[in-house]
DRENKE-322795 format. One record per residue (C-alpha): z negated, y, x. Coordinates in steps of 0.05 Angstrom, whole numbers, padded with zeros to 5 digits, always signed. Layout:
ZYX;...
//
This chain:
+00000+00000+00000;+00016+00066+00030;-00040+00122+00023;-00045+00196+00032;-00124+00214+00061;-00137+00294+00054;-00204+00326+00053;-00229+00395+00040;-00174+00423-00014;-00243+00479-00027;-00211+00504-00088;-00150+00531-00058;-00083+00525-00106;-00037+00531-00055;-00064+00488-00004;-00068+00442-00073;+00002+00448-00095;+00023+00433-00013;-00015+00367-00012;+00016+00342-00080;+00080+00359-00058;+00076+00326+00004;+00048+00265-00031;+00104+00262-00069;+00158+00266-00012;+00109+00216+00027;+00125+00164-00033;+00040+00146-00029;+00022+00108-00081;-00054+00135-00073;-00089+00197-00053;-00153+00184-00023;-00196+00254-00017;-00257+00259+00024;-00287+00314-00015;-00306+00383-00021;-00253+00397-00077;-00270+00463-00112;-00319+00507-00076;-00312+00540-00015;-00382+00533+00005;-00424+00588+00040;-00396+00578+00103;-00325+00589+00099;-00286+00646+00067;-00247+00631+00016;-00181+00598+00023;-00107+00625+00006;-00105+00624-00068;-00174+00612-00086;-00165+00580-00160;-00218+00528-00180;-00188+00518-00251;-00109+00510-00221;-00136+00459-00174;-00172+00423-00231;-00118+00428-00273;-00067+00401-00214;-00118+00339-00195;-00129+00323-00270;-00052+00313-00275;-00056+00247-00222;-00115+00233-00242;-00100+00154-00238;-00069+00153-00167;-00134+00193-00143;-00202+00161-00104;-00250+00207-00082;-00313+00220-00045;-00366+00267-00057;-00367+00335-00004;-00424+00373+00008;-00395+00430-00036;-00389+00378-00095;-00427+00375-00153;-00447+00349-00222;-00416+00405-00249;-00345+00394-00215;-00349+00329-00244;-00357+00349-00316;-00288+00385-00308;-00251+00325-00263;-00218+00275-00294;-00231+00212-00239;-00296+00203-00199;-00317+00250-00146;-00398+00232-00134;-00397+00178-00093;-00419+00174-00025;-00369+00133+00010;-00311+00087-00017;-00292+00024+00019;-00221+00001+00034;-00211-00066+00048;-00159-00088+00100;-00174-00164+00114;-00239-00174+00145;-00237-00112+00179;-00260-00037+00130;-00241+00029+00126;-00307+00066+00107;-00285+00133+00072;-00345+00185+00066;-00342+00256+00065;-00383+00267+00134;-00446+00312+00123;-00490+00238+00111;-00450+00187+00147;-00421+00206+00212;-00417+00198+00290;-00485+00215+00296;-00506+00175+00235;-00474+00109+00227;-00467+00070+00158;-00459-00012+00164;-00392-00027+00207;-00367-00083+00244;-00333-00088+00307;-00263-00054+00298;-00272-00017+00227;-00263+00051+00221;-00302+00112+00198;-00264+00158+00166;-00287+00225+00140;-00268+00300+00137;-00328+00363+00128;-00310+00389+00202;-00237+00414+00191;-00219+00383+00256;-00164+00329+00252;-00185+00264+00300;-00181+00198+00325;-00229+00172+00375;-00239+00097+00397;-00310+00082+00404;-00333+00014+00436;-00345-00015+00363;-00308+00022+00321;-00256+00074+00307;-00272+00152+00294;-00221+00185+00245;-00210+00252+00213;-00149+00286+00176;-00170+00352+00184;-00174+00404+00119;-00118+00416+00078;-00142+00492+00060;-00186+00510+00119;-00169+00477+00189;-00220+00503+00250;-00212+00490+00323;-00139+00514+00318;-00119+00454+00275;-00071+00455+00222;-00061+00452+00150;-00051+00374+00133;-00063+00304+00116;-00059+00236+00137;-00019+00171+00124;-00031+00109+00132;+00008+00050+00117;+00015-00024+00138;-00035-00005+00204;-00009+00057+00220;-00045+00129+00211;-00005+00188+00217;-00034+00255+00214;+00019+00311+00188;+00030+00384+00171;+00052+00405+00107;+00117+00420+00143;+00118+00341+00150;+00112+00343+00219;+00073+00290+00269;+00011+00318+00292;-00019+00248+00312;-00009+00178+00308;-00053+00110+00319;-00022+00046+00305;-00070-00003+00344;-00112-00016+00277;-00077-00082+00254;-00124-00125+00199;-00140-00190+00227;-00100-00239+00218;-00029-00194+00227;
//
């Protein structure tokens, strides 16, 4: 199955409208978001076309190709307007007996670990910063934010299909690739 992984969207329409687009010329048949959906939060300003209600409206619409994790800018009150589940902690993706465990980052990260084998991967946004480290046990990813990139990122996404990640801009264009993570078994 071929994915698109975004995270912080922070209420910005046309950061919104970009992603969807690009999922559509991707051909994904999922979006998995790693929160922080409508707010900005506190600590960033707020993003090109700051429109809560577009963005809910504009989610709501693929509602049933959408899996998401709760951000630290989510809230009760986002869900009551979404149309698909957004308060969850962490999602799990299973790719033969290896995981790819999907949280939004401010609980489960680097620095705090949830349950992973040898070779799964943690993925998560909440730092803006797009990467991909290999650690002895497991593997470190982030796509980056699609509305607010830091650290002289860029506005994007990832893909990931059949063992390959690809990180892109919203021009389409290769940022990063990893194609070492193959399930077991392949």
């Amino acid at each position: 199955m071929k994915w698109m992984i975004a995270s912080d969207i922070h209420g910005s329409e046309y950061y919104c409208k970009e992603l969807l687009a690009a999922y559509d010329r991707e051909g994904a048949e999922r979006l998995l978001l790693l929160g922080d959906i409508l707010y900005h939060g506190p600590r960033n300003d707020l993003p090109r076309e700051y429109a809560p209600k577009k963005v809910i409206e504009l989610l709501n619409a693929r509602k049933q190709d959408i899996l998401c994790v709760r951000g630290n800018c989510d809230t009760e009150v986002d869900q009551m307007v979404l149309e698909f589940p957004i308060l969850a902690d962490y999602c799990v993706v299973a790719e033969k007996e290896r995981l790819i465990y999907a949280t939004h980052g401010h609980n489960y990260n680097e620095q705090k670990l949830p349950p992973l084998h040898h070779g799964d991967i943690l993925l998560h946004g909440h730092t803006h910063i797009p990467k991909c480290i290999e650690h002895e046990y497991y593997i470190y990813m982030n796509p980056g934010s699609v509305s607010i990139p830091k650290d002289g990122s860029w506005h994007g996404y990832m893909m990931y299909d059949n063992g390959m990640f690809v990180w892109k801009d919203f021009d389409g264009k290769e940022k990063m690739r990893y194609e070492k993570f193959h399930p077991k078994g392949h």
